[in-house]
Structure formats: structure tokens, C-alpha cells
C-alpha positions as CSV (number, residue, x, y, z in Angstrom):
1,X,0.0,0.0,0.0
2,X,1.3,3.5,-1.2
3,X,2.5,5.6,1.9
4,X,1.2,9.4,2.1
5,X,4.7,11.6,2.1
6,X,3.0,14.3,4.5
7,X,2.9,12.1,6.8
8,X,6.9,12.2,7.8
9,X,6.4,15.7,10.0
10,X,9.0,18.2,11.2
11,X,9.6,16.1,14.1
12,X,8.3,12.8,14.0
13,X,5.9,11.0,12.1
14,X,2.2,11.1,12.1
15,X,-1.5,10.8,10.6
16,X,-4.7,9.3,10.4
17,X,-5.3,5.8,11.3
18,X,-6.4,4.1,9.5
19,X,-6.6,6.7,6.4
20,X,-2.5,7.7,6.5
21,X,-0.8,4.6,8.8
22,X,-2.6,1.6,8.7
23,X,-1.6,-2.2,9.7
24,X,-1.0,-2.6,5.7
25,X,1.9,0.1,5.5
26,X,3.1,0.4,9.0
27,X,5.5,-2.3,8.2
28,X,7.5,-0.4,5.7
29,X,7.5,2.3,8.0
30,X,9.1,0.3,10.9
31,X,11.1,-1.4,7.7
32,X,12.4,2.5,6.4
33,X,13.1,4.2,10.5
34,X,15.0,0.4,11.2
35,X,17.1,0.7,7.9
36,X,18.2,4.6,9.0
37,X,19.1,3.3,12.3
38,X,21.5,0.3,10.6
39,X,22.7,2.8,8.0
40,X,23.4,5.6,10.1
41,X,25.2,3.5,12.9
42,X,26.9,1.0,10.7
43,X,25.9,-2.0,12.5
44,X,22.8,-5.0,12.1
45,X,21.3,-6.4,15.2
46,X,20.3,-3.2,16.6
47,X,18.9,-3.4,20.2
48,X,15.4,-1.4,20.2
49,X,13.3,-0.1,22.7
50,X,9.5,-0.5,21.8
51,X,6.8,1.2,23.7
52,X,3.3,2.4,22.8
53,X,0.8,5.3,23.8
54,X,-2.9,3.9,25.1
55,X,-4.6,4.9,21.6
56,X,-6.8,2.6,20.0
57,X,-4.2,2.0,17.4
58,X,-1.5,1.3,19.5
59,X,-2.0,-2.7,20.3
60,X,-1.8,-4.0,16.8
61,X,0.5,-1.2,15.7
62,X,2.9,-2.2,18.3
63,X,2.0,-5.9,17.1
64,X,3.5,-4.6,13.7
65,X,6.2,-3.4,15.3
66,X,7.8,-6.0,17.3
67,X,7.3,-8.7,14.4
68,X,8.8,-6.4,11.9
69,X,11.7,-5.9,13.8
70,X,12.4,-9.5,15.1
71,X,12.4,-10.5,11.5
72,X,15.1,-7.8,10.4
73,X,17.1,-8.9,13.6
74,X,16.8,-6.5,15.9
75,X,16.9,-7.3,20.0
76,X,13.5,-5.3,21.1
77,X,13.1,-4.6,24.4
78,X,9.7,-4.1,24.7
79,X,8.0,-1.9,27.2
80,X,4.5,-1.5,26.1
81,X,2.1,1.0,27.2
82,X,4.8,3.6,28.5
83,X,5.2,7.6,27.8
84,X,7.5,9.0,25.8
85,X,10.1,9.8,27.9
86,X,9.9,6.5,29.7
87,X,10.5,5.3,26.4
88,X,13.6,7.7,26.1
89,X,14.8,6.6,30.0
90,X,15.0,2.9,28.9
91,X,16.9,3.4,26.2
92,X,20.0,4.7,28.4
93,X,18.8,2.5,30.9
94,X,19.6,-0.6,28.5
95,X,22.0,1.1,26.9
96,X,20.1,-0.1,23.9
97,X,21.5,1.4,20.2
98,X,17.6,3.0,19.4
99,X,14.4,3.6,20.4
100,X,10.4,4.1,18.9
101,X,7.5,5.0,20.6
102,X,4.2,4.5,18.9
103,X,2.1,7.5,19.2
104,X,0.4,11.1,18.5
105,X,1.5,12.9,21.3
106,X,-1.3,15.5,22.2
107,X,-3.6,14.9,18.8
108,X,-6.9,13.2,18.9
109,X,-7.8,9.6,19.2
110,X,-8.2,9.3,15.5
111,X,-4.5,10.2,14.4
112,X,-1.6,8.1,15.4
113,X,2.5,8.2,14.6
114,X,6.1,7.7,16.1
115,X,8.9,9.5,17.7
116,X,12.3,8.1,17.0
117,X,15.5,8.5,18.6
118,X,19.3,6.5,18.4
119,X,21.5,6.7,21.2
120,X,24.8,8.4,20.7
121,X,26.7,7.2,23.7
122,X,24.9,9.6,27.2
123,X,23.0,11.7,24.6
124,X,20.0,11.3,22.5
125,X,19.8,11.5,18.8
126,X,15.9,12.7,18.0
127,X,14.8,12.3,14.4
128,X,13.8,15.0,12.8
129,X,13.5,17.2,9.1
130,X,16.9,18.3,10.2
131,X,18.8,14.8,11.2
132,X,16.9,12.1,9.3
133,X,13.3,12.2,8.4
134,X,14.0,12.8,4.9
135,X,16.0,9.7,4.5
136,X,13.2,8.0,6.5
137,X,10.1,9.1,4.0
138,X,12.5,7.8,1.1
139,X,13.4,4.8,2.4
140,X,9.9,3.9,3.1
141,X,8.1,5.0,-0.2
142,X,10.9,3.5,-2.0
143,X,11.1,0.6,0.0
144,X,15.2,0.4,-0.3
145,X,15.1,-1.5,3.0
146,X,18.4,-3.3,4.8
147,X,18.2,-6.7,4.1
148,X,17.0,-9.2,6.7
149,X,19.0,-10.6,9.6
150,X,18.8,-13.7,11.9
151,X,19.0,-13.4,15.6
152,X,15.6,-11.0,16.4
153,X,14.3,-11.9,20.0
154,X,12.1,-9.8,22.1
155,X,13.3,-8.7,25.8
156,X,10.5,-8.2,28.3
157,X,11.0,-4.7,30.0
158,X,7.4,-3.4,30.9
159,X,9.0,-2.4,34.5
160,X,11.3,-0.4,33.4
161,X,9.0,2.8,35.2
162,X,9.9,2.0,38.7
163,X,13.5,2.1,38.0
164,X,13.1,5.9,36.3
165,X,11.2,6.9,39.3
166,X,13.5,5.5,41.9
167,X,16.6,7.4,39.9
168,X,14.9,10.5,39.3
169,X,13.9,10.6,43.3
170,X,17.4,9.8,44.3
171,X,18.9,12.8,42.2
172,X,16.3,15.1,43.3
173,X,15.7,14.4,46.8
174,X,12.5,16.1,47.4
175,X,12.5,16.3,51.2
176,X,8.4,15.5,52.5
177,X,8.1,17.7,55.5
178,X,4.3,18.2,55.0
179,X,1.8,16.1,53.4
180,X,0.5,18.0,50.0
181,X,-2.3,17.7,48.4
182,X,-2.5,17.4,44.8
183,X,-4.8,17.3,42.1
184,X,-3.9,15.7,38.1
185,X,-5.9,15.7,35.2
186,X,-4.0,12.9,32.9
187,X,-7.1,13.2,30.0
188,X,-6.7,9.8,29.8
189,X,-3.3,9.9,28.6
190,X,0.2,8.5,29.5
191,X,1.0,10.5,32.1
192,X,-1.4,8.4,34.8
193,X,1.7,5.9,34.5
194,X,4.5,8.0,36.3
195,X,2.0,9.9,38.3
196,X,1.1,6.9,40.0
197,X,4.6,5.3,40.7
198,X,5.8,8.7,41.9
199,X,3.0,9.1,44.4
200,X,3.8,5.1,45.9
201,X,7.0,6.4,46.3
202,X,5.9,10.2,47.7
203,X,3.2,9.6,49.7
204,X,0.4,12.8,48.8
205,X,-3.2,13.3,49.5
206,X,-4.0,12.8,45.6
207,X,-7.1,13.9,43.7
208,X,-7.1,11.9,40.3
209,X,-8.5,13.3,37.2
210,X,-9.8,10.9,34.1
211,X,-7.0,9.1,34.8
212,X,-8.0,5.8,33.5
213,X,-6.0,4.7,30.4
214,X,-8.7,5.2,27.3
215,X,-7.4,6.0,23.9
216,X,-10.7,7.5,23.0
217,X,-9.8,10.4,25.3
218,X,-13.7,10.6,26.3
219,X,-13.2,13.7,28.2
220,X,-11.0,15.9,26.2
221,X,-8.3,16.2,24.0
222,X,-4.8,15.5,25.6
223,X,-3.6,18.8,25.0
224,X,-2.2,21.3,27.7
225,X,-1.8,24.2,25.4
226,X,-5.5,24.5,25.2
227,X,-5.9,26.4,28.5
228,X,-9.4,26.2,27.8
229,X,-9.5,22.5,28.6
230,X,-8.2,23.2,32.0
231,X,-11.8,24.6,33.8
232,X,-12.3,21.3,35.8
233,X,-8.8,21.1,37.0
234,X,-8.9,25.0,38.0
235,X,-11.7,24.6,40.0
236,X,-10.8,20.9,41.5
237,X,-7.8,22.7,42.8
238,X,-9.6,25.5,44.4
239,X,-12.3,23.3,45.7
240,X,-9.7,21.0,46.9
241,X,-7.7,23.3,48.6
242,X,-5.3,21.5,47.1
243,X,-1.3,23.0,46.7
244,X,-0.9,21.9,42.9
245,X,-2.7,21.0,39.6
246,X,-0.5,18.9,37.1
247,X,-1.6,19.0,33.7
248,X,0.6,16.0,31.0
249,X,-0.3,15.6,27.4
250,X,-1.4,12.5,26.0
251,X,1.8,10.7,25.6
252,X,3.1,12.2,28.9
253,X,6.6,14.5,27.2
254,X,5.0,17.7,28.2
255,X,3.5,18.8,31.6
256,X,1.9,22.0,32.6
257,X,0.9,23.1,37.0
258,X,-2.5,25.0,37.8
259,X,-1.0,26.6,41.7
260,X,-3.3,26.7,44.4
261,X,-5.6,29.6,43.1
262,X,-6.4,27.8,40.3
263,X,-3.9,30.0,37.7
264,X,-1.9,28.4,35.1
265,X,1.5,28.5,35.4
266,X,3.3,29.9,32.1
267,X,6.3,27.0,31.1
268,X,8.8,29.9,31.7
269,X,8.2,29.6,35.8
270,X,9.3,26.8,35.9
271,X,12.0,26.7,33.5
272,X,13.3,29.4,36.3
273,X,12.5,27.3,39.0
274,X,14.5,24.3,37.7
275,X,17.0,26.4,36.7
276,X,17.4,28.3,40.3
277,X,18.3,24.8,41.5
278,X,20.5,23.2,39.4
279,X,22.8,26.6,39.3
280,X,22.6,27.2,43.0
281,X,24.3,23.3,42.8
282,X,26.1,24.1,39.8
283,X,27.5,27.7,39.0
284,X,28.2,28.4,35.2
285,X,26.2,25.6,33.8
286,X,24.2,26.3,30.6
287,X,20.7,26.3,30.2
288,X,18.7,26.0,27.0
289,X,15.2,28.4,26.4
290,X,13.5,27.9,23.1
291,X,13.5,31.6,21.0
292,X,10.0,32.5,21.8
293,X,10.5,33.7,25.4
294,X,14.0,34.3,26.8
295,X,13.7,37.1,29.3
296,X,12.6,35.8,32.5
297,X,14.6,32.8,32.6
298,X,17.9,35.0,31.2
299,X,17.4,37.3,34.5
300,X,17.3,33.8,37.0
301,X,20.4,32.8,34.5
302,X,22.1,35.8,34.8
303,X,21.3,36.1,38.8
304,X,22.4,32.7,39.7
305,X,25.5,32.6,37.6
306,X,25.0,30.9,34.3
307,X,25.3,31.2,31.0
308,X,22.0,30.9,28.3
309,X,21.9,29.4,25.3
310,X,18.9,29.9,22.5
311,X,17.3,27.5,20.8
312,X,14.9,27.4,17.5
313,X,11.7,25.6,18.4
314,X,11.0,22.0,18.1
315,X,12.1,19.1,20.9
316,X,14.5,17.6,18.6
317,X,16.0,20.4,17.9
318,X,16.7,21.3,21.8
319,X,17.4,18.0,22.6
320,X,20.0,18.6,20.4
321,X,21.2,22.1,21.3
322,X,21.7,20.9,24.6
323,X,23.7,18.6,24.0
324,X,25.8,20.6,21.3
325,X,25.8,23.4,24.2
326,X,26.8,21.0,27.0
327,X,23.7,21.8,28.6
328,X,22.4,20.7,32.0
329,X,18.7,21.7,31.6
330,X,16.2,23.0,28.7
331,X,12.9,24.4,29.3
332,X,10.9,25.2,26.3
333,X,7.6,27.3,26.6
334,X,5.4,24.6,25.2
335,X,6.1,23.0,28.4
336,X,9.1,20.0,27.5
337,X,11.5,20.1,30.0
338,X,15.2,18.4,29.2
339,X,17.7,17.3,30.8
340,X,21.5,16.0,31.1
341,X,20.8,12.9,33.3
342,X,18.2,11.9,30.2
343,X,20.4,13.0,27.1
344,X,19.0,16.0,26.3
345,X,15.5,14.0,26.5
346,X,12.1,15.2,28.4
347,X,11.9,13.7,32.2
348,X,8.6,15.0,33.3
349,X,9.1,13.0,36.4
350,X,12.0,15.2,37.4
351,X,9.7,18.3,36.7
352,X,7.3,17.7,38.6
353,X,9.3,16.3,41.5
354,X,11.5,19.7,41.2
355,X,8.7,21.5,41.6
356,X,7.3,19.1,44.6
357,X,10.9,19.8,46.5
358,X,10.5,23.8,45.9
359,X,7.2,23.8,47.8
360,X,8.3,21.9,50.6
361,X,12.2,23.4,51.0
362,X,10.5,27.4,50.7
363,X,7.1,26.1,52.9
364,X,5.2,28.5,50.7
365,X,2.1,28.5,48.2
366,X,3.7,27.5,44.4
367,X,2.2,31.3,43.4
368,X,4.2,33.1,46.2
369,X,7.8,31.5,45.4
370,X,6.8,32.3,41.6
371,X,6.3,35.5,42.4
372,X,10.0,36.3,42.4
373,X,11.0,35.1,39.1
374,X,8.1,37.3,36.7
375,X,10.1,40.0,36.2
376,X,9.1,40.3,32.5
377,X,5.2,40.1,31.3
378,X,4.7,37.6,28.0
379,X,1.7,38.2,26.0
380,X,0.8,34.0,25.2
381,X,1.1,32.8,21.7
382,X,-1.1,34.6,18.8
383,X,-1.5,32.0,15.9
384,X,-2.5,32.7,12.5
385,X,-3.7,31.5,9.0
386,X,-2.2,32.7,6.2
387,X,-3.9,33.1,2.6
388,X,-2.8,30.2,0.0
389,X,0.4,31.4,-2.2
390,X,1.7,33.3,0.9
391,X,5.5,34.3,0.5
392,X,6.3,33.8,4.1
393,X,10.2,34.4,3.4
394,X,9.1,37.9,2.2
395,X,6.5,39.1,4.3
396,X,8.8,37.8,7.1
397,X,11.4,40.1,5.3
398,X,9.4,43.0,5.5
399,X,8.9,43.1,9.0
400,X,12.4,42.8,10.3
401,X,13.3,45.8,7.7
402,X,10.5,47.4,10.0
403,X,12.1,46.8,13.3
404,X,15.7,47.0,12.0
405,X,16.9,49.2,14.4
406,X,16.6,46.3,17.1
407,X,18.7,43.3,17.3
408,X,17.5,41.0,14.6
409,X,17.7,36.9,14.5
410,X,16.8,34.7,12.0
411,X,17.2,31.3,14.4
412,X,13.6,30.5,13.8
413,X,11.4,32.8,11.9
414,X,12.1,36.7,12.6
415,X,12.9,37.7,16.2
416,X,13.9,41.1,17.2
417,X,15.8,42.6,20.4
418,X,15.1,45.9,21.9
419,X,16.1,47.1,25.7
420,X,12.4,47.2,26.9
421,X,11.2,44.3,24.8
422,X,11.3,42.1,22.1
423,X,8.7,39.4,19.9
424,X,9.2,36.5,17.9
425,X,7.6,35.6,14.4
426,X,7.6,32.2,13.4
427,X,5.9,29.6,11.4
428,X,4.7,26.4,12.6
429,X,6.7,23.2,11.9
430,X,3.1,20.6,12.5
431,X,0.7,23.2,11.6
432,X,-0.2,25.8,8.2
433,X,0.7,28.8,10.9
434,X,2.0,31.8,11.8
435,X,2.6,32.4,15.4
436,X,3.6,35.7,17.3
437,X,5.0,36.2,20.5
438,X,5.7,39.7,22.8
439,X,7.4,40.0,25.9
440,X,8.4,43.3,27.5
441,X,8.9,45.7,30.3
442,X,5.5,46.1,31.1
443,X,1.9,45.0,30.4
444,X,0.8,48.2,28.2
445,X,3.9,48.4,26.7
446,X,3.6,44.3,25.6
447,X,-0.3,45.0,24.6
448,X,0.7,47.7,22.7
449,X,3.6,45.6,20.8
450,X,1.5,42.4,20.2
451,X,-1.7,44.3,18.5
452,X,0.9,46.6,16.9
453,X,2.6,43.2,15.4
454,X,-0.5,41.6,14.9
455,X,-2.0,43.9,12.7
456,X,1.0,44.3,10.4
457,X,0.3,40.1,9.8
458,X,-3.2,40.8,9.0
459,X,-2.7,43.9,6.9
460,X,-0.7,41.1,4.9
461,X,-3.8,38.8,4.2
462,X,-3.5,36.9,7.5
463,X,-6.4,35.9,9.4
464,X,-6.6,35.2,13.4
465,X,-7.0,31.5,14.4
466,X,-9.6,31.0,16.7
């Protein structure tokens, strides 16, 4: 069966099931990522690690998956129903050569896909347009697949959780000197998995959430960047009383906090909160912020004594600027966190358990030690639909020669530096948008900038999403 090219995305790959991916061309898929993985380390016999997400696709995909790959030789560890970076933890766990993880992240039940990484020795190796997926969509449409091997087997390593939690506890240490109450909302999704090995291990008074496993994501969309789907948990954790709402996507790589008013908590907290930690520890380490908002965590940098290093947007592509920067910790304001420890990889486990130790070491509400680290007012993400035929390279253009007295970057899209504040333009690598961001000095100076910026999109044809 013919494979849809569009279906190889910026950073891993995805579509409809069973439209796009489908049990009769998912095994030229697995065929075309386990070729790139021979070809690009130079060996056969790969070990692979092999989990899935809980969507309905997921059982017989991963079915696909395992037979396909014992028959081309590989040693798969599998782990089964897992999250992402559970997936990415085993894989320096086992020290296994690569790893694949059936799923579609934060999309709805009906699409499905795969993220892809190879180990590189202590750091991860993400697919992506920029390190692979090309190669990938060719090998698979043209089906120039490495030739068979003997010697598959499949390794049995659906524990593999406890041993991530148990590490990530021992590095971070979160002391327990008062029983907190804590309210999640999984949406059904992967992140029920560590949630509930971290709380047998740190005893909580725990409110759960549709936290049942169901790929049909009856209640909602697994998505935390919709703040609109966040109503119940808001209120749960005022009604509660409780000290903290957590908020993972569907395949558990992202996680977003509600504090104890029932506010969301922008990614960029807690990036400086992380941050704040590890440099108290570790003077003149690096840390990694995706281009759309740098200030806030630049000023924790700066005050704590290291050094900041940008990064386009995209979590393969700061997985791999941290590791090319000799990073410690990345925070990205889509909420990934990444770490060393993990290869540049997500751990959402050490996010949240950072963010556990803070509130019991400082004995205050999670809003009142936040407090201290907004010292610069972000204005959220503006997204946009631009006309067919749109020349994005010129009307991208056309704006930095409008703001060219600032400091102007072309890392991602169009972002410009001024003393009292500064925006981003970009386009979107998984959607057909434009996005804006603004962050500045001050809220009227910031709504002033962003409706400034935003009209000049839709004075080009642009229309507001949403």
C-alpha cells in the first residue's frame, strides 16, 4: 500500500489511522526508520526499545512493530504501554542502540504516529527534518530497505517505570516535610503511568482526574496548550484546597501546573525554577530556552551565575542544542523540560518532582515563590492562518526591515531585540501557521507591541485563528 509523504512531520511522524498509517503500510514504516538506524550506525542487530501510547491504534500497531523488527534482527526490548520519555529513559537504561514510541502525542484519538531517537553514547539522537526524516520518508516509499537478519528476539522490559522513578527521586531528593495535596488531570493519557509510581514512592493526599487509560480520550483532547480545557482542574484545585494542579499531554513529554488559586502557570516559571536549582548546585552551567520567550529565565540565568543558550523551536531540535551546548537543563515554553541525566531528553518525572521539592524546601504557596522570578510580562502565543500562495520568506522580510533598528535573529522565523522588549515571528513546523509572541517591560507596553505586530500580519492577508 502507497504511503502518504506528508505524513513524515518536522519532528516525527504522524497521521490518520487508518486513512494515512494503517496495519497494511506500518511495516515499511518500521522497515524504512530500522534501515536509518542500521545505516546511520553502521551495525545490524540493533537493540530497540519498543513502547506504545494507550490509543486505539497502539495494540496492533505495536504488534507490527515487534514482528517487523524481530524479523530484520533486531533485539527489542519491549515496554509496552509507557510515555515517551519512559521510552527515552530505557533506552539509556539498556543502553540499547535506538528507540520508537508508537504514538500522537497531544492529537486526537483518531490520528496516530512515532517519535524516533538513536542513542549516541549519554546523549539522544531525535529524528527530525533536520537529522533524518527525509531519508526516513524515502526509504519507506521507495522501500530500499536493509536486508534481513537472523537473531531477532524480544526482551520483556514493561518495568522499566519503577526504575526511572526511583533514579529521578534519588537525584532530586524532594524532602516531604508536610503532606501535600495534589490534584492531576491525565485526559486519559500517558502520564497516569509516572504519576502513580511517583506518588507510591511520595506519599500525597491525591485527587485523580480521568486518569483511566482510554485512547478515546472521552473527556478531552490531551492537549495542555489548550488552556481552555483546563476549567475542571482549576476549580478541583480551588475546591480541593489543594497545593498543585498537574496537567501531561497525551503521551506524557510535556506537563503543565494549575497553583493553588487555580492559575496556570506559564512554562517559563518553571524553567526558572529548575534552573534556580541546578545553578545554585552548579555555578556556570548552561541552560537551554526555546526563542519565543528568553527574558525571565535570562534574568534567573544571569542572577544565579549561568550562562543561556537559545534554541529554535521544536524538541528535537533542543534535545539537540543541549547537548551541542553542553547543557544541564532545557525548558521550552510549550512545556518540554530536558535534561542531562536523560540525554537531552524530556523527564517530566524530574519536573514535577523539582517542583514538589521547591514547595516543601521554601514552605510557601507555588504562586508566592513564583512571584519572584516574573520579572518580564509575556503576552501568550497569537496563531494565524495565512492566505494560500503566501510568500512567508518575504512578508517575514518585510517586518524585520521594520524593526531593523533592534537586534534581529533569523534562528527561527524573525525575532527582534530591543532594551524594553522584544517578539518573535515564526511559522509552525506541524501546523499551516504563523505564530507571534511579545514580551516586555510592562503589560501596556507588551499589549501595545502584540496588537501593533499583529495587525501588520493581517494587513498582509493573514487571518486570526480561533
Amino acid at each position: 500500500m502507497d504511503i502518504n509523504p506528508e505524513i513524515f512531520k518536522a519532528y516525527d511522524i504522524r497521521g490518520i489511522y487508518p486513512a494515512d498509517i494503517n496495519k497494511e503500510n506500518f511495516p515499511d514504516i518500521i522497515k524504512a526508520i530500522y534501515s536509518f538506524f542500521v545505516k546511520k550506525t553502521g551495525r545490524k542487530n540493533l537493540s530497540i526499545v519498543l513502547g506504545r501510547d494507550t490509543r486505539i491504534s497502539g495494540q496492533p500497531l505495536m504488534e507490527i512493530s515487534q514482528k517487523t523488527l524481530v524479523e530484520y534482527g533486531a533485539a527489542v526490548y519491549n515496554i509496552d504501554l509507557t510515555s515517551t520519555p519512559t521510552m527515552y529513559y530505557a533506552v539509556f537504561k539498556t543502553q540499547a542502540d535506538a528507540g520508537i514510541q508508537i504514538t500522537a502525542s497531544h492529537n486526537p484519538k483518531e490520528w496516530t504516529g512515532i517519535k524516533f531517537l538513536i542513542r549516541d553514547g549519554d546523549k539522544a539522537f531525535k529524528v527530525s527534518k533536520d537529522t533524518g526524516m527525509d531519508e526516513v520518508k524515502d526509504l519507506a516509499i521507495s522501500k530500499q530497505f536493509v536486508k534481513p537478519e537472523p537473531g531477532g528476539k524480544v526482551i520483556d522490559k514493561k518495568n522499566i517505570l519503577v526504575d526511572e522513578v526511583k533514579d529521578a527521586l534519588a537525584e532530586i531528593n524532594p524532602p516531604n516535610k508536610r503532606r501535600l495535596k495534589i490534584v492531576s488531570d491525565t485526559a486519559n493519557g500517558m502520564g497516569a503511568l509516572y504519576l502513580d509510581e511517583i506518588f507510591k514512592n511520595y506519599p500525597v493526599d491525591w485527587v485523580k482526574m480521568n486518569f483511566e487509560l482510554d485512547g478515546n480520550f472521552p473527556v478531552h483532547q490531551p492537549d495542555p496548550l489548550q488552556f481552555n480545557l483546563y476549567k475542571d482542574l482549576q476549580k478541583k484545585v480551588i475546591d480541593e484546597k489543594a497545593d498543585l494542579g498537574i496537567a501531561p499531554d497525551g503521551d506524557g513529554d510535556r506537563v503543565y501546573f494549575v497553583n493553588e488559586k487555580g492559575e496556570i502557570i506559564i512554562a517559563t516559571m518553571i524553567t526558572s525554577l529548575i534552573a534556580e536549582e541546578i545553578l545554585t548546585k552548579n555555578p556556570g552551567e548552561t541552560i537551554v530556552v526555546d526563542i519565543r520567550y528568553t527574558r525571565n529565565v535570562a534574568n534567573v540565568i544571569r542572577k544565579f551565575g549561568g550562562k543561556m543558550s537559545v534554541s529554535p523551536v521544536g524538541h528535537a531540535l533542543i534535545t539537540k542544542q543541549l547537548n551541542d551546548a553542553k547543557g544541564v537543563f532545557a525548558g521550552e515554553s510549550s512545556g518540554h523540560f530536558y535534561f542531562r541525566a536523560t540525554g537531552g531528553a524530556e523527564s517530566s518525572i524530574r519536573v514535577i518532582l523539582y517542583v514538589l521539592k521547591a514547595i516543601q524546601e521554601e514552605n510557601k504557596p507555588i504562586s508566592e515563590i513564583l512571584a519572584g522570578f516574573k520579572t518580564i510580562v509575556e503576552s501568550g502565543e497569537r496563531n494565524f492562518i495565512l492566505p494560500d500562495g503566501t510568500d512567508v520568506k518575504k512578508l517575514l522580510q518585510n517586518i524585520a526591515d521594520i524593526y531593523k533598528d533592534g537586534n534581529v535573529s533569523w534562528l527561527d522565523g524573525v525575532a527582534v531585540d530591543y532594551r524594553d522588549w522584544r517578539f518573535g515571528i515564526r511559522t509552525s513546523n506541524t501546523e499551516p501557521l504563523m505564530r507571534l509572541n511579545v514580551e516586555g517591560n510592562s503589560n501596556p507596553l507588551v499589549s501595545a507591541k502584540f496588537q501593533e505586530l499583529t495587525d501588520r500580519i493581517l494587513q498582509a492577508g493573514a487571518k486570526i485563528k480561533g
